[in-house]
C-alpha positions, 0 to 999 in steps of 0.5 A: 500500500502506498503512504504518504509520510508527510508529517502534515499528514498524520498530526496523531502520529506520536500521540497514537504510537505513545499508547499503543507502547503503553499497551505493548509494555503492559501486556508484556506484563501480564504474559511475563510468565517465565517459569517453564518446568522443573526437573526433580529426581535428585536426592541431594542439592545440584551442585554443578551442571554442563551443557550438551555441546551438540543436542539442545535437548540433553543437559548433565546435572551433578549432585551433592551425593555425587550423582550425575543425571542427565536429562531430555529436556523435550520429555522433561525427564531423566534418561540416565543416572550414574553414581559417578563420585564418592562425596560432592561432584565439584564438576562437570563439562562434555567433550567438544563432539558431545561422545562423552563427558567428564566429572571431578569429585571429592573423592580426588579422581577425574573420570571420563564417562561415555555419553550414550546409554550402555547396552543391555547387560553391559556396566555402568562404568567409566573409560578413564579414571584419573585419580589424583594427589588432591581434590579437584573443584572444577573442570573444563574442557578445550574447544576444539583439542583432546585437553582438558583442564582441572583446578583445585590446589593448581591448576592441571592441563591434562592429555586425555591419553595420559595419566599425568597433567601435561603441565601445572601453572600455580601462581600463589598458594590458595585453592582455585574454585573455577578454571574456564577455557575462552571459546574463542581464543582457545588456548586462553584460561580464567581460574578465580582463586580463594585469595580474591585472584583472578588469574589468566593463562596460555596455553602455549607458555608454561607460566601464567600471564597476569592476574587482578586482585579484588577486594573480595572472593571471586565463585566463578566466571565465564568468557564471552562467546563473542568477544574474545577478550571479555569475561565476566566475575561472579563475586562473593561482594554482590556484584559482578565484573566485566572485564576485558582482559587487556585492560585489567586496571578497571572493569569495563561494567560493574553490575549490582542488583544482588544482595547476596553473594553471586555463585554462579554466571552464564552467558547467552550464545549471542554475546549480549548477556548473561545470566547470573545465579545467587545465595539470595535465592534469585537468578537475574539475567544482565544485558552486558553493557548496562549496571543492573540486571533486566530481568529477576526470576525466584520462586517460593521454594527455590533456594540458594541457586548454585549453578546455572546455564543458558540454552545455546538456542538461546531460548532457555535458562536451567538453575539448579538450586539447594532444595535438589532441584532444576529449574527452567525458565524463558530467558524472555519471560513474555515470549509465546512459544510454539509455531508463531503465525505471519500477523503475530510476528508482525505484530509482535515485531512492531510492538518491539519496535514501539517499547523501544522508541518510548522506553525511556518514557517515564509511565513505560519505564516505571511498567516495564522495570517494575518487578514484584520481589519476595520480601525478604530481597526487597528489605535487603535491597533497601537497608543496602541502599541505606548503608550506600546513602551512609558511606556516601554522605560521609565520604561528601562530609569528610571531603568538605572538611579535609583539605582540597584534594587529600581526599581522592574521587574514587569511581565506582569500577576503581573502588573494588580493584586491589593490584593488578600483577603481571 
């Protein structure tokens, strides 16, 4: 159809597209229904979990009692069970083609396990068993090679065909809680250590490249799938870091909106953002750019959330929490699933478009960030914001009175980094 986009032409334009993203926002509200199923069957907390790094629909959960299950999300049910380790599984990643996967528990073993059922009267075991000095807390695997690596008192870079570590980068003398390898960069590794390090390596030299220290304890992070230097810190001070590795001084985004420590961080395929699981018994979901998070999920019986992943469809977001069970969410909580008919995504196209137009407007804004929150998160967050409004009105008193320029602005991204060490 021919139109004439003359503004002369059409005085409501503005007025008419105001209400109707008005209507958009709110309706987004009422369909916000994120929580989609969960899977219940373990006997004990989900401790870790790994994603199937070829089917979207299979998942692998680790639990407290050192069971590995793994899922079909399609059916919604468990296919397998292993009673992998004696203890925690502290870890658990699958192989780059998705044949098999491993696990590291507290009983100081590595084990390999094939991925596919075994055959009718064949056992139940693994093909490799590592065992080694120390317990290990965390595994991953490399992108693209036959190596894996393992971090507990060191951080260990293992050949899958032998039985020693190729090679042992330690730098400092605390336990390391996480070890991550880049998916771009591939011979890249973040581990975050229990003496507040976030240390780097490569592969291809046999000693560390540099490390920042925080203020306090860093649980986990996880490498941006999309920008090879970024990665982002999930801390034990509410917040999470986005760094970029080159430029460790200060952190490219710091986000705040927890209020408890952050456990664990996950980002989305497209690079864009991230989802974040925590103690206070929430799982939020950050854009990368911005300081606070779009999106908080929580149910009444979900507890401490320790682990959590988004689907590399980029359509879900599975946490697995304390109460033994996983849970899985819309990672866009109004998005209608199933087949969607040519006008419905035209309309909805358009309805995108006007909520972005008027976002900043404030009756939208104040619709599209409101958030019911359970009671206990809501009063954290506003003594936190209390004890804020202190430290800064005595930072502004203590300023006015001292001489100029003894007391130094300290930004917000500066005020957590201790030393960054090359």
């Amino acid at each position: 159809v021919p139109r004439n986009y003359d503004p002369a032409l059409h005085p409501f334009e503005v007025p008419r597209e105001y209400t109707r993203a008005l209507n958009a926002t709110k309706l987004e509200r009422v369909f916000a229904k994120p929580f989609l199923s969960s899977l219940d069957g373990h006997r004990d907390g989900v401790n870790c979990m790994a994603k199937h790094p070829k089917s979207l629909s299979t998942v692998l959960s680790g639990a407290c009692d050192g069971e590995v299950k793994i899922w079909n999300l399609t059916k919604r049910q468990c296919i397998r069970t292993i009673q992998a380790h004696e203890g925690f599984v502290r870890g658990m990643c699958a192989r780059f083609c998705g044949t098999s996967f491993f696990t590291v528990g507290d009983d100081k073993t590595v084990k390999q396990w094939k991925m596919e059922s075994p055959e009718y009267g064949e056992e139940e075991e693994p093909i490799h068993t590592i065992l080694g000095k120390t317990v290990y807390t965390g595994i991953d695997h490399h992108w693209k090679e036959a190596v894996f690596a393992t971090c507990g008192h060191q951080v260990d870079i293992w050949d899958e065909q032998r039985t020693s570590p190729m090679c042992s980068l330690t730098w400092g003398f605390d336990s390391i809680s996480s070890v991550k390898f880049n998916p771009i960069e591939t011979y890249l590794l973040g581990s975050c250590a229990s003496d507040r390090n976030i240390v780097l390596y490569d592969m291809r030299k046999s000693t560390p490249l540099k490390k920042v220290i925080l203020n306090m304890r860093t649980n986990t992070l996880c490498w941006n799938p999309m920008e090879a230097f970024v990665f982002t810190a999930a801390n034990e001070d509410y917040n999470l870091y986005t760094f970029d590795m080159r430029f460790l001084e200060s952190p490219v985004t710091v986000h705040m909106d927890h209020v408890s420590a952050v456990l664990d961080v996950d980002y989305s395929p497209t690079g864009k953002e991230f989802v974040s699981a925590s103690f206070d018994k929430s799982v939020r979901i950050f854009p990368v750019e911005k300081g606070h998070s779009r999106e908080v999920y929580h149910t009444k019986r979900m507890q401490h959330v320790i682990t959590v992943k988004w689907t590399s469809d980029n359509k879900y977001i599975l946490c697995g929490s304390d109460e033994m069970n996983i849970r899985l969410w819309k990672a866009n909580a109004s998005e209608k699933l199933g087949v969607l008919a040519p006008r419905e995504k035209a309309a909805m196209n358009y309805n995108q478009k006007l909520k972005e137009k008027f976002q900043y407007h404030p009756k939208i804004r104040r619709i599209a960030q409101h958030r019911h929150l359970p009671k206990s998160i809501f009063c954290q967050i506003k003594e936190q914001r209390i004890m804020r409004e202190a430290r800064r009105r005595k930072e502004l008193n203590r300023r006015k009175h001292s001489k100029p320029g003894s007391v130094p602005f300290v930004s917000e991204r500066k005020k957590h980094i201790v030393a960054v060490v090359k």
